[in-house]
N, C-alpha and C positions, 0 to 999 in steps of 0.2 A: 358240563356245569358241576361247580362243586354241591358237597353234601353238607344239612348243618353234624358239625361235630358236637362233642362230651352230651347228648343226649341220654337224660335218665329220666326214671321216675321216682316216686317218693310215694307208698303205701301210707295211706293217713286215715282213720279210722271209717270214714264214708266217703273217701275220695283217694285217687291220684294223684299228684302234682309231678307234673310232665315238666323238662327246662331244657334248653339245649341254646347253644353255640350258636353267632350268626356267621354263616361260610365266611374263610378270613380272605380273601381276595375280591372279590363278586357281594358282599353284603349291600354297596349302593345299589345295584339292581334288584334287590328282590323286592315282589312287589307285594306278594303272600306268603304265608307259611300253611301249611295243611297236614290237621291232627288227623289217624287215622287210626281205630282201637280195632281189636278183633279179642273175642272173651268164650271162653272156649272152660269146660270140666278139665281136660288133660294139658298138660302146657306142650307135648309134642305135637297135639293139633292146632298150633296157632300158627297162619302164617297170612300174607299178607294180600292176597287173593281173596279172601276172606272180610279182609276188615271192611270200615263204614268210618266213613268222616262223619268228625266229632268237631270239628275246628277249623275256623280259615281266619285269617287278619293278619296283621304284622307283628303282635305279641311272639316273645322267643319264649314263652310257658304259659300254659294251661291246666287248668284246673277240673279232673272230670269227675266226677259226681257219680259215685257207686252206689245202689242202695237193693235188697230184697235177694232174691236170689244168685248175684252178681258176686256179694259179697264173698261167695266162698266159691270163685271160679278164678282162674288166670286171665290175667290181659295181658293184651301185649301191644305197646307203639310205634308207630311210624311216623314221622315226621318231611313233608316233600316240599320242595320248594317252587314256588313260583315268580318266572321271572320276567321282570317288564320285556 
């Protein structure tokens, strides 16, 4: 199965804005997308064993909502695709 591609984020003052690509072959079959964050003090401990969905639906961007302690830690995205 392909991957979604140009996946980024966008630091916004109490949030992320997550947006990515829908697979360019395979997009009519998808039947969810699934956000996946992991928020970590160091950024070489982020990975993706770790993270915790944040997100499922057919939206290709998400908006996640940072606030209190969070604010001065790294995140990092994943984005997986589900397919009918």
């Amino acid at each position: 199965p392909e991957e979604v591609t140009n996946l980024s984020s966008v630091s916004l003052n109490s949030a992320y804005y997550v947006q990515w690509d829908k697979p360019v072959n395979s997009f009519r079959f998808v039947e969810d997308y699934k956000v996946y964050v992991d928020i970590k003090d160091s950024q070489a401990s982020l990975n993706r064993a770790d993270a915790v969905l944040v997100y499922q639906g057919d939206n290709t961007n998400y908006m996640y909502p940072v606030s209190g302690s969070n604010l001065d830690k790294y995140h990092q995205f994943w984005v997986e695709i589900i397919y009918r």
